[in-house]
One Martini backbone bead per residue (centre of mass of N, CA, C, O) as a GRO file, in nm:
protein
  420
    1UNK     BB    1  -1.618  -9.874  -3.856
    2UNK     BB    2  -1.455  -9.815  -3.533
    3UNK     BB    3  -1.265  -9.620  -3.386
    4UNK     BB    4  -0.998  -9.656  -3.084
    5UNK     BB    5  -0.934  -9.457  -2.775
    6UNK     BB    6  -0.759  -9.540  -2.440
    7UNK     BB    7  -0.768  -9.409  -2.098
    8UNK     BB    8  -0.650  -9.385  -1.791
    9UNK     BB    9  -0.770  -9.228  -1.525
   10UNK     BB   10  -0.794  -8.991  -1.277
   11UNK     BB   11  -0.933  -8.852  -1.031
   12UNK     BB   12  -0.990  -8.483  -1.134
   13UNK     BB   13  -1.029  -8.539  -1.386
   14UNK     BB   14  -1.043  -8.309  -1.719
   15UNK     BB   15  -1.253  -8.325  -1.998
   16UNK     BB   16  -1.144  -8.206  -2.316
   17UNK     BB   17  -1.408  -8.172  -2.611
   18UNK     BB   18  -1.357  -8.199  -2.975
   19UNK     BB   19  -1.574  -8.161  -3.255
   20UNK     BB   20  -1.746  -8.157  -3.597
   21UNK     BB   21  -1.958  -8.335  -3.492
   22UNK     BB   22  -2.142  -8.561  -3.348
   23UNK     BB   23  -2.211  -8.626  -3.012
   24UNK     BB   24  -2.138  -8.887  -2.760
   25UNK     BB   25  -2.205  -8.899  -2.367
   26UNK     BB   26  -2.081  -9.132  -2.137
   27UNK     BB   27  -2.151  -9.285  -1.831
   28UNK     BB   28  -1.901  -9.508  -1.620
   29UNK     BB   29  -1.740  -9.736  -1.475
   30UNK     BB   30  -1.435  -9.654  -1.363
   31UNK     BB   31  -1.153  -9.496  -1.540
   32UNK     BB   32  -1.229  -9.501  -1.870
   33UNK     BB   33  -1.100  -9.323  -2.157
   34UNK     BB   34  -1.328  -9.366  -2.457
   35UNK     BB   35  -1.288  -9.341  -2.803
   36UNK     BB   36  -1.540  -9.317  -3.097
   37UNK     BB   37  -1.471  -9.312  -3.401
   38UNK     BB   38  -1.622  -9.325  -3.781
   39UNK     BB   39  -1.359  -9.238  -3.990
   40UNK     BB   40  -1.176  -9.174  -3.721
   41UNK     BB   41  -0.896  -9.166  -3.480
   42UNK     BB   42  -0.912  -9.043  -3.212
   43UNK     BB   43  -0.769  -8.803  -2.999
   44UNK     BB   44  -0.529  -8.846  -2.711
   45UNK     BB   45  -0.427  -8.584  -2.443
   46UNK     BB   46  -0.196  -8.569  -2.144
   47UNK     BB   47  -0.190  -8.361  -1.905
   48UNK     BB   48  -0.209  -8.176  -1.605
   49UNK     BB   49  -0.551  -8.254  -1.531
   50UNK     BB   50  -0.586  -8.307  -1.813
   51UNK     BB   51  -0.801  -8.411  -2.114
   52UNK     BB   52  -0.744  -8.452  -2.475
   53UNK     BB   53  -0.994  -8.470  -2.717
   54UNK     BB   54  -1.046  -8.578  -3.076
   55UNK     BB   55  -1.255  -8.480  -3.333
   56UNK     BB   56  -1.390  -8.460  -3.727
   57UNK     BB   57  -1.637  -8.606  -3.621
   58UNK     BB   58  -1.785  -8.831  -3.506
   59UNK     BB   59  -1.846  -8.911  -3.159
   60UNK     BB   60  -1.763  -9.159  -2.872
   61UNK     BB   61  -1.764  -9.098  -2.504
   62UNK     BB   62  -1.611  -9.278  -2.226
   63UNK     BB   63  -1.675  -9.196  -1.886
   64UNK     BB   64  -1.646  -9.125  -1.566
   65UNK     BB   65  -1.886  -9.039  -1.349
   66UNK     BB   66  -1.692  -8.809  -1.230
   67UNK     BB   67  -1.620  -8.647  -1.442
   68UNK     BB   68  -1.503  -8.342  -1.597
   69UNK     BB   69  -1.646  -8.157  -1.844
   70UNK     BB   70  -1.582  -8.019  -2.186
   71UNK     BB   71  -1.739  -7.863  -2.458
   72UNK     BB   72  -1.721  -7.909  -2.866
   73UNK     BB   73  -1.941  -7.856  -3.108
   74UNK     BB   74  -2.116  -7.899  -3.457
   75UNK     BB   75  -2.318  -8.065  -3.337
   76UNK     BB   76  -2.466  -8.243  -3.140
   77UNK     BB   77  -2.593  -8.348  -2.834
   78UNK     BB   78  -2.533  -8.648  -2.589
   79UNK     BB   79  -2.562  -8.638  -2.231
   80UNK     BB   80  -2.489  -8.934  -1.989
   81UNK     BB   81  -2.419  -9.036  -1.660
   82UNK     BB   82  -2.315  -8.779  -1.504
   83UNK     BB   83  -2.212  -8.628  -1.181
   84UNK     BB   84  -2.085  -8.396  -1.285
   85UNK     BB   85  -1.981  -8.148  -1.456
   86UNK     BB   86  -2.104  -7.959  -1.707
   87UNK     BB   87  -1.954  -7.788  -2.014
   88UNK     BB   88  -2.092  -7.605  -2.271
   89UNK     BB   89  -1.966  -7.407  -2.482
   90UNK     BB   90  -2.026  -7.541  -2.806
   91UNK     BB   91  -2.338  -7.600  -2.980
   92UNK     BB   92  -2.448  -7.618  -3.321
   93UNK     BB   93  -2.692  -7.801  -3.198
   94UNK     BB   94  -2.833  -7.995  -3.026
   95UNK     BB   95  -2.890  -8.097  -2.708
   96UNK     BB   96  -2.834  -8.324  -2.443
   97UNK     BB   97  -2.907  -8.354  -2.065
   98UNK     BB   98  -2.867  -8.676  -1.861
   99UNK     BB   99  -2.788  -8.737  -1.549
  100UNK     BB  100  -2.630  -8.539  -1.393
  101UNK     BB  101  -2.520  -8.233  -1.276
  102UNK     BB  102  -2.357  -7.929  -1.315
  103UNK     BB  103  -2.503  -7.699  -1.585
  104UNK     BB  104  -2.267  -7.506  -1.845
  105UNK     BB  105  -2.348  -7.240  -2.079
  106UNK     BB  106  -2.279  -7.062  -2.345
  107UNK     BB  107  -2.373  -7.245  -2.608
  108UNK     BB  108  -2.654  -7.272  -2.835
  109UNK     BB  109  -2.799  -7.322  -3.152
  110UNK     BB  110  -3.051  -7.481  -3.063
  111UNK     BB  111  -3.186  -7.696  -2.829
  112UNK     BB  112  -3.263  -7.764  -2.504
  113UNK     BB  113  -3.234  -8.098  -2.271
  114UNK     BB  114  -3.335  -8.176  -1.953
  115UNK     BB  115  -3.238  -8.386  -1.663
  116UNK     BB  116  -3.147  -8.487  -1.416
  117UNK     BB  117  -3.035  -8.251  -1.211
  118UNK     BB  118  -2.899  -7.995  -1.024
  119UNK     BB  119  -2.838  -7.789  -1.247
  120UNK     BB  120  -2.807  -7.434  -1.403
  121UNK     BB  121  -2.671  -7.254  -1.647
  122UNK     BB  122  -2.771  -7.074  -1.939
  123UNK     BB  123  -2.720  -6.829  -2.157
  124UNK     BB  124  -2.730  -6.932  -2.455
  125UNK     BB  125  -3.015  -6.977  -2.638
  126UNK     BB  126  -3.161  -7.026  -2.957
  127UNK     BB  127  -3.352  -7.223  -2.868
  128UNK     BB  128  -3.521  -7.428  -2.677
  129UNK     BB  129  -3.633  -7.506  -2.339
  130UNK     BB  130  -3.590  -7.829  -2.163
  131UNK     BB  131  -3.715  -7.898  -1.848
  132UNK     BB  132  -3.658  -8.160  -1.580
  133UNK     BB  133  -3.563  -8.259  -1.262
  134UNK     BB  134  -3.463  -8.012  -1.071
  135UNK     BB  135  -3.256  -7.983  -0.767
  136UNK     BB  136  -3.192  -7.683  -0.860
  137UNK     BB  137  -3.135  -7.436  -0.990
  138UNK     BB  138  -3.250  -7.194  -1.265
  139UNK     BB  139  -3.062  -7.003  -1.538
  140UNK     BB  140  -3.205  -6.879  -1.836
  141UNK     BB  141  -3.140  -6.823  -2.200
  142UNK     BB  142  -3.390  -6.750  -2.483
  143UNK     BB  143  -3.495  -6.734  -2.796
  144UNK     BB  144  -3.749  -6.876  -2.688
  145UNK     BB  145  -3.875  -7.135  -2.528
  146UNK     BB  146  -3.976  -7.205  -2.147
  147UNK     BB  147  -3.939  -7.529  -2.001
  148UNK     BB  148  -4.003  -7.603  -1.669
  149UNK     BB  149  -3.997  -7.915  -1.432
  150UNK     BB  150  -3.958  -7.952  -1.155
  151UNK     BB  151  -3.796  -7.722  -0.940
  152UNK     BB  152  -3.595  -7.715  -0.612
  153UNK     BB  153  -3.522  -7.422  -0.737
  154UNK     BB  154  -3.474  -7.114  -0.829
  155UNK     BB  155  -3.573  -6.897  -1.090
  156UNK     BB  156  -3.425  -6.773  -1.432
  157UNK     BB  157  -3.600  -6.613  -1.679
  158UNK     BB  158  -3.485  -6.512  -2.004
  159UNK     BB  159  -3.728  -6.465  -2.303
  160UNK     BB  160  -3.835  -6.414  -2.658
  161UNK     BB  161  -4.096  -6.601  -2.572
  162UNK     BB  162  -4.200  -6.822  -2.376
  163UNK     BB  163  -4.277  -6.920  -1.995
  164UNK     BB  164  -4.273  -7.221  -1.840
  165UNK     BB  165  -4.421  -7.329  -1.503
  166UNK     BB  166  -4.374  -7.612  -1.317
  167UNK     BB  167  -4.327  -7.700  -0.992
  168UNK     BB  168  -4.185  -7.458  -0.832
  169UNK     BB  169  -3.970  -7.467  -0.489
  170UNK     BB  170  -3.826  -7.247  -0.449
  171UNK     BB  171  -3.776  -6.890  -0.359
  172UNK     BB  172  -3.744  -6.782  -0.666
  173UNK     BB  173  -3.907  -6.623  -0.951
  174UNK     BB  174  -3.749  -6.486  -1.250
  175UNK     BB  175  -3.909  -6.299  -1.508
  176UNK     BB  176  -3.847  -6.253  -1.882
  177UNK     BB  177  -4.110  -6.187  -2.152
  178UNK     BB  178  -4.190  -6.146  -2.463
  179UNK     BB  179  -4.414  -6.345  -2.409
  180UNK     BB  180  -4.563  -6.556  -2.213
  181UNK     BB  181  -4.689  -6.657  -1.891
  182UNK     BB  182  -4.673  -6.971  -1.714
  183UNK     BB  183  -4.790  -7.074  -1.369
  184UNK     BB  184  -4.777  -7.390  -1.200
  185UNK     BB  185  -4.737  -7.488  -0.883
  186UNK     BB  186  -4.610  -7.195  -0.757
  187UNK     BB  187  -4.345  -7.169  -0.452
  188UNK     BB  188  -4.284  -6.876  -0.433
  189UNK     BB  189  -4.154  -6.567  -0.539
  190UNK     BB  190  -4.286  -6.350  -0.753
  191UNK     BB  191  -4.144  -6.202  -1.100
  192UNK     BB  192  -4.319  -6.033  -1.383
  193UNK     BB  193  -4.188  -5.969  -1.712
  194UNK     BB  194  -4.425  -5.899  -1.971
  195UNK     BB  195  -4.564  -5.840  -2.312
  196UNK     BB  196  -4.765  -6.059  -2.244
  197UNK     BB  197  -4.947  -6.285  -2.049
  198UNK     BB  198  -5.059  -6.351  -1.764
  199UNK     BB  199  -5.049  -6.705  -1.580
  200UNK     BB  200  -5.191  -6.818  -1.269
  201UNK     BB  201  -5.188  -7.175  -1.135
  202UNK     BB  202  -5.215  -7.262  -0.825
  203UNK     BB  203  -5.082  -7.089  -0.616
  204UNK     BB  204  -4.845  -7.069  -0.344
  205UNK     BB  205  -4.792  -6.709  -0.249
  206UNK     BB  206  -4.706  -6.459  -0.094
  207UNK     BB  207  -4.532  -6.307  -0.336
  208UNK     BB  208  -4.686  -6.104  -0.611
  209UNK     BB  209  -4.517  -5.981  -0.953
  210UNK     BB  210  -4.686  -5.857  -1.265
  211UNK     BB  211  -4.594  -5.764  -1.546
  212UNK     BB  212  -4.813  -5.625  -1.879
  213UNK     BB  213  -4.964  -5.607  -2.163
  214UNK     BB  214  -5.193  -5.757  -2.104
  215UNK     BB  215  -5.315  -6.024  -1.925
  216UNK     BB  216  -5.428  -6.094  -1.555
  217UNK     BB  217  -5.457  -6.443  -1.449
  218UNK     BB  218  -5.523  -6.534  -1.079
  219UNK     BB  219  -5.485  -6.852  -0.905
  220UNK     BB  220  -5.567  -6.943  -0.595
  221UNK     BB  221  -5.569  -7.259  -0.384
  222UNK     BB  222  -5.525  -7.135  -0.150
  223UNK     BB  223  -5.539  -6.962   0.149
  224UNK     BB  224  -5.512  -6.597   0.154
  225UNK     BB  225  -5.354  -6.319   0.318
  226UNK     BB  226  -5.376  -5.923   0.272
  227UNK     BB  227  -5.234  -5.705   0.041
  228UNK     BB  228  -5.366  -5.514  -0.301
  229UNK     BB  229  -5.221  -5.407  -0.655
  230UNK     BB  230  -5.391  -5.226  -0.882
  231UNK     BB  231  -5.322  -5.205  -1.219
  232UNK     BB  232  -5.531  -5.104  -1.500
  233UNK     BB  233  -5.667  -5.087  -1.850
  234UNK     BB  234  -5.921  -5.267  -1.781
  235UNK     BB  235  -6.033  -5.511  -1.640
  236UNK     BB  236  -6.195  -5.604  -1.312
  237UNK     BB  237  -6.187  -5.933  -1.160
  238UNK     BB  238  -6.364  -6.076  -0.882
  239UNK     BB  239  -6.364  -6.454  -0.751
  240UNK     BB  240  -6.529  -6.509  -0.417
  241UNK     BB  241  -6.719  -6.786  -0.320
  242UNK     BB  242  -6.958  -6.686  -0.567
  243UNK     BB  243  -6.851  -6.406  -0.622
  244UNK     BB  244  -6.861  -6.071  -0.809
  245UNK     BB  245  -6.642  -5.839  -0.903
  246UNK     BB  246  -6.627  -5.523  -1.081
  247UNK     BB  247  -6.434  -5.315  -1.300
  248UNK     BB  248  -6.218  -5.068  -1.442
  249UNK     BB  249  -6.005  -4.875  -1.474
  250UNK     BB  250  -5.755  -4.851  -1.268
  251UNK     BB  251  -5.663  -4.790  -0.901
  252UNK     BB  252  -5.670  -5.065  -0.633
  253UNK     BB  253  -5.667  -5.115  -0.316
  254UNK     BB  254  -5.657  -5.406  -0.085
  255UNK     BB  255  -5.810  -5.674   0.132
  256UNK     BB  256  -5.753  -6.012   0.213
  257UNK     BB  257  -5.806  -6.168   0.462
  258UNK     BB  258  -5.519  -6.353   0.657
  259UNK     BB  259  -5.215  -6.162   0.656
  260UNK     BB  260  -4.903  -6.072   0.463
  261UNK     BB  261  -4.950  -6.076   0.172
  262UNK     BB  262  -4.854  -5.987  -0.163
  263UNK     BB  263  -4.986  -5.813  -0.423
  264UNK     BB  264  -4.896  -5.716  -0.760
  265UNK     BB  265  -4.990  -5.563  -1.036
  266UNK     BB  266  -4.978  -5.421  -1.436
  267UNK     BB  267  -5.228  -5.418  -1.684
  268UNK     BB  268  -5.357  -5.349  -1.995
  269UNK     BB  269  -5.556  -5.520  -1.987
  270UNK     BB  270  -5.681  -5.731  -1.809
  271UNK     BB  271  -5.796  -5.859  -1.489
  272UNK     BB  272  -5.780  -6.168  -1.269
  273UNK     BB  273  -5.911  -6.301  -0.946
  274UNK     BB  274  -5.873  -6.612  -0.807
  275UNK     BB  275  -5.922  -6.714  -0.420
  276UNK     BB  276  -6.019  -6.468  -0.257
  277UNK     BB  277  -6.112  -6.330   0.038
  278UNK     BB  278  -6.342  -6.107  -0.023
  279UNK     BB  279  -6.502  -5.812   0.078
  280UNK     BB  280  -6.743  -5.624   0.105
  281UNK     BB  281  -6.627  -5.328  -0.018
  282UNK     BB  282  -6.313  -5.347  -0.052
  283UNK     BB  283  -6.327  -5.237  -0.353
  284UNK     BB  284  -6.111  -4.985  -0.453
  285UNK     BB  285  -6.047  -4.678  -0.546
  286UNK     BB  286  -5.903  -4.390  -0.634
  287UNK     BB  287  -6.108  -4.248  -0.755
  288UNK     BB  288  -6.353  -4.314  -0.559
  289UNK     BB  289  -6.207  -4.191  -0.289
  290UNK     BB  290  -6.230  -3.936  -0.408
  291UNK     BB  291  -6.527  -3.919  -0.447
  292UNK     BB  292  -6.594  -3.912  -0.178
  293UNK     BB  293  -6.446  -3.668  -0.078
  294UNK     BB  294  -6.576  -3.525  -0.313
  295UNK     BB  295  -6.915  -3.527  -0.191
  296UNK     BB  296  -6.859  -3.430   0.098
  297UNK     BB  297  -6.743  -3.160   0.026
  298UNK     BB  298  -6.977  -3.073  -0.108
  299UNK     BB  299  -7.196  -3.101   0.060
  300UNK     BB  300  -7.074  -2.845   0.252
  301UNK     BB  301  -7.065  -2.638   0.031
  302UNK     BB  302  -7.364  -2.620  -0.024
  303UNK     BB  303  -7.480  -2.555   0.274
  304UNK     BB  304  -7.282  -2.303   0.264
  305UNK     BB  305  -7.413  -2.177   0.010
  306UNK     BB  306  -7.714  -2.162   0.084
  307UNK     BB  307  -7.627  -1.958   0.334
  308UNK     BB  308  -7.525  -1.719   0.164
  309UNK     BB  309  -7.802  -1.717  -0.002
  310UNK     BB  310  -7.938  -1.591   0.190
  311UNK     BB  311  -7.758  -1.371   0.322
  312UNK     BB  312  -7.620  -1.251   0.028
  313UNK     BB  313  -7.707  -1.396  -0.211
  314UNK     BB  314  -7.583  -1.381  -0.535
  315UNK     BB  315  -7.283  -1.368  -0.449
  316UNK     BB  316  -7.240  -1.587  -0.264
  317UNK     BB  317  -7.332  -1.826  -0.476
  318UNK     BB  318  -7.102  -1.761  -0.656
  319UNK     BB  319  -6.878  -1.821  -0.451
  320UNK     BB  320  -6.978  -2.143  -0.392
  321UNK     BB  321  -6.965  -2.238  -0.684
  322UNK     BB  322  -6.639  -2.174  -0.717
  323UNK     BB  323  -6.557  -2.350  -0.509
  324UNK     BB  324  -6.700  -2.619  -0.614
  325UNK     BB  325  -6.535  -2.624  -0.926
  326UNK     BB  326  -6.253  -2.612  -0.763
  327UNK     BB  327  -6.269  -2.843  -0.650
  328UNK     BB  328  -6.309  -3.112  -0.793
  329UNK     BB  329  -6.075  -3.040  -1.011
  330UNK     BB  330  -5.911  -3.154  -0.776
  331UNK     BB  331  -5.947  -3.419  -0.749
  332UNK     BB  332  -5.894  -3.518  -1.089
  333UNK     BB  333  -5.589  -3.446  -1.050
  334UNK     BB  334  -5.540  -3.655  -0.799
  335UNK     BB  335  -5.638  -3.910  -0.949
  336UNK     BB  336  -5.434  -3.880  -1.183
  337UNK     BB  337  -5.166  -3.903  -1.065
  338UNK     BB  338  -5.194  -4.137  -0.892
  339UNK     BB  339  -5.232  -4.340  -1.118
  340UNK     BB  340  -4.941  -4.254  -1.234
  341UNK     BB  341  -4.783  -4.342  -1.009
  342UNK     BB  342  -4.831  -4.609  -0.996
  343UNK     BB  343  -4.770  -4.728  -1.274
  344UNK     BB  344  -4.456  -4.662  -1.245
  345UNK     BB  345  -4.384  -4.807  -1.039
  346UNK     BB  346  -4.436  -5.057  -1.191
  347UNK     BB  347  -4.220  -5.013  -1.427
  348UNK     BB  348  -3.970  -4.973  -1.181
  349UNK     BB  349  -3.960  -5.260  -1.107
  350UNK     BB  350  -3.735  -5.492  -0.947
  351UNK     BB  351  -3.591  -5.825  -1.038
  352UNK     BB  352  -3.344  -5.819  -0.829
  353UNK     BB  353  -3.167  -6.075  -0.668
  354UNK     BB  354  -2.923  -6.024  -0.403
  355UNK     BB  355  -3.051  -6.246  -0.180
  356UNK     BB  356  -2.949  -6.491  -0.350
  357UNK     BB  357  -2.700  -6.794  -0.330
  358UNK     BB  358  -2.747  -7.027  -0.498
  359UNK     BB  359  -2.765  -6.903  -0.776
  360UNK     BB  360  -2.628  -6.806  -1.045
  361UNK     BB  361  -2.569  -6.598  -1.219
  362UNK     BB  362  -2.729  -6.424  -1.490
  363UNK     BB  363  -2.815  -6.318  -1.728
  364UNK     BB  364  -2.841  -6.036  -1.882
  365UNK     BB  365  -3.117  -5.857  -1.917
  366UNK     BB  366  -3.320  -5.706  -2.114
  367UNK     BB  367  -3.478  -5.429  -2.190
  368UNK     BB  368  -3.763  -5.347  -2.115
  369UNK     BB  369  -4.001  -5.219  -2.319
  370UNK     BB  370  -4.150  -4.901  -2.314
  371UNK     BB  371  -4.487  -4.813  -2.172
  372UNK     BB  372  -4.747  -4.618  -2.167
  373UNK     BB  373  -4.963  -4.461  -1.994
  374UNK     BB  374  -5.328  -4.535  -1.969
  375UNK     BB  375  -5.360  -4.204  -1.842
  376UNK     BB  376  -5.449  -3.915  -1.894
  377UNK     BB  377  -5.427  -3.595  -1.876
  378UNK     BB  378  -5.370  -3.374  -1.647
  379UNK     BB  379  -5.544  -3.125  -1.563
  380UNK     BB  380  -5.533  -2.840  -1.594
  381UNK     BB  381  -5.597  -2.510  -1.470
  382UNK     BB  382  -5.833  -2.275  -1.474
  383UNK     BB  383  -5.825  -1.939  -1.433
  384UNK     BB  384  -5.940  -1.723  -1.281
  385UNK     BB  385  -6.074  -1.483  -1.141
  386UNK     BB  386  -6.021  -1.221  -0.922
  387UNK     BB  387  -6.060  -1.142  -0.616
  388UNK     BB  388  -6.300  -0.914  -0.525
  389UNK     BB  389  -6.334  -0.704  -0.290
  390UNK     BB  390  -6.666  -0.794  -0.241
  391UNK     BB  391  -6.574  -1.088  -0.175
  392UNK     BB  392  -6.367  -1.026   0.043
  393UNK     BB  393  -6.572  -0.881   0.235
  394UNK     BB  394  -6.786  -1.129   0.232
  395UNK     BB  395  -6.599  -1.307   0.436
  396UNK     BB  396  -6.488  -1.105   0.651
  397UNK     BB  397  -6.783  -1.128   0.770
  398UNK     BB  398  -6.843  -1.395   0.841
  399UNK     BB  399  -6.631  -1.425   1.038
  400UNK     BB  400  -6.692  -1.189   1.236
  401UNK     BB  401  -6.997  -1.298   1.269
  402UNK     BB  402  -6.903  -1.642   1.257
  403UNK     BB  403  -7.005  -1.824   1.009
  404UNK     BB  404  -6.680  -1.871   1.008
  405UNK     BB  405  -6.398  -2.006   0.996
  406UNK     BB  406  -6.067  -1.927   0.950
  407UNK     BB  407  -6.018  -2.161   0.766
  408UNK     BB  408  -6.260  -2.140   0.567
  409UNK     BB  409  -6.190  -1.846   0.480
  410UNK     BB  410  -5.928  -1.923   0.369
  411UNK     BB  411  -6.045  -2.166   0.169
  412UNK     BB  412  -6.218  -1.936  -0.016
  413UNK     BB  413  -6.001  -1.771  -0.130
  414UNK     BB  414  -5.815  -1.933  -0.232
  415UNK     BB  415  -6.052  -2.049  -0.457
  416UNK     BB  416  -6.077  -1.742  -0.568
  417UNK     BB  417  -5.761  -1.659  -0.609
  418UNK     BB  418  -5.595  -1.548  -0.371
  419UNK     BB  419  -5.285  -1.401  -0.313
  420UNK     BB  420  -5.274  -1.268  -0.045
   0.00000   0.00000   0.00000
């Protein structure tokens, strides 16, 4: 047998819900405000503005569906049918709200699932989160994993588990996860701070930014165009057109097809990037650029090495070797710089987005754990003997007889570690 109070209220009233029970609330035509306990009959009290719901036990609430309502339950909580804001304080169980307009959560303790509403912000998810046919942004943080399914607003995810977004057309979305990410066919501005691996398919973003400790697998459906910054610890492979280019670790920078994209990756694992129209010869490292500017001038002070041992024997070899040396050693210090300060970049990228103005604040996310470059320490230079009278004094020979220009001489005492 079912207790039941119920009271006509009028339009812009707030209803506040406390139950110690199971909840469940639905929207009705009219203007009554109708409670329904199993134990006991709940309690309704009418102050100016608000009306206050009380029941001890389980408890259904018949509200107009304009009403704003304010809920705090110690057990599950389903919510259907209400067009105004729906507020859940706490609830100690799952919780479900369909066909709602905006959800505003400060604790869930189970899990919860929403559909067609307008909006969510959701600071506090004990488990999972299951949302699908959002009309507007979406803000959650969850101690579980975030499923979002069709979502028509900008997107912020917090989760220490996964995170699944498909099919979200707002303006930006914004991940941080604990465990993988994974995005299906999402138009927005991307950016991802995750601990495993990101999975990204079917993507149509002009940026796209995306830190992992694992893998970075990428696939564009449509043909973009721009340029990419790739940090890798494992390998790096693009797929475009039928044709395969392989890299191994390192710092990459490239252009493909015709745009203004930016895509920028940061991968402890491997990248996989598909869908790129890549030309032949454009995918390139900071190690490969700096070897080649150093073979090229290996090459010129070889040749310069050849004619000093020509011209002055053996001191001159020794002379050109030594600085032949110093130039490589030195390669390999800015290559190995470069490789670090770009990782550095890329794990002190900002997620946060202050011109988004649609999305409710999102709760603070927690600080992504840091983890170290896994790239070697960059080599000391080791000093070397000090320039003697009889080298500087053929350096200067060769200035005066015109064999080298001035900026040669002095590149050349340089090397040999002339310090005067």
């Amino acid at each position: 047998m079912t207790n039941q109070q119920q009271i006509e209220v009028t339009e812009g009233v707030t209803v506040q819900i406390k139950t110690d029970g199971d909840l469940k609330v639905h929207g009705q035509g009219g203007a009554i405000v109708r409670a329904e306990g199993l134990d006991e009959t709940p309690s309704i009290q009418q102050a100016e503005g608000t009306l206050q719901v009380e029941c001890r036990g389980d408890c259904d609430v018949y509200l107009p569906i304009w009403a704003t309502v304010e809920i705090e339950t110690h057990g599950d909580l389903l919510v259907d049918g209400l067009h105004n804001r729906v507020t859940i304080v706490f609830c100690g169980g799952d919780a479900t709200v369909s066909g709602g307009g905006k959800v505003e959560i400060k604790e869930v303790s189970g899990d919860f699932q929403a559909s067609q509403i307008d909006s969510i912000e959701a600071r506090e998810i004990h488990g999972d989160a299951h949302l699908s046919d959002v009309r507007g942004p979406v803000s959650v943080g969850a101690k579980g994993d975030i499923h979002a399914h069709q979502v028509a607003g900008s997107v912020s995810a917090n989760a220490k588990g996964d995170v699944h977004l498909a099919e979200v057309t707002g303006e930006k979305i914004q991940v941080n996860a604990k465990g993988d990410t994974h995005l299906l066919r999402c138009q927005a501005e991307i950016s991802i701070n995750t601990a495993g691996d990101v999975h990204l398919n079917e993507i149509v973003s002009q940026r796209v930014r995306a830190v992992a400790k694992g893998d970075v697998r990428a696939h564009f459906s449509e043909k973009v165009g721009g340029q990419a910054k790739i940090v890798t610890s494992g390998d790096l492979l693009v797929r475009s057109q039928g044709k395969s280019m392989r890299k191994g670790r390192g710092v990459y920078t490239f252009r493909f097809g015709e745009g203004d994209a930016v895509l920028s990756f940061i991968s402890k694992g491997d990248t996989l990037l598909e869908g790129l129209d890549l030309a032949d010869g454009s995918l390139r490292g900071v190690s490969e650029d700096m070897g080649k500017m150093g073979d090229e001038l290996g090459a010129e002070l070889g040749a310069m090495g050849a004619e000093m041992s020509r011209e002055f024997g053996n001191l001159g070899r020794d002379i050109a070797r030594q600085v032949q040396d110093k130039v490589a050693r030195k390669m390999r210090e800015i290559s190995k710089h470069t490789a670090k300060m770009e990782w550095g970049e890329g794990k002190n990228w900002n997620f946060n987005f202050a011109d988004v103005a649609t999305p409710p604040t999102p709760p603070t996310p927690p600080t992504p754990p840091a983890w170290s470059a896994p790239f070697d320490p960059v080599e000391e230079a080791v000093p070397g003997e000090p320039v003697s009278d009889e080298e500087r004094g053929l350096v200067l020979r060769m200035l005066e007889e015109g064999k080298i220009s001035a900026a040669e001489a002095a590149t050349l005492l340089e090397a040999l570690g002339d310090a005067e």
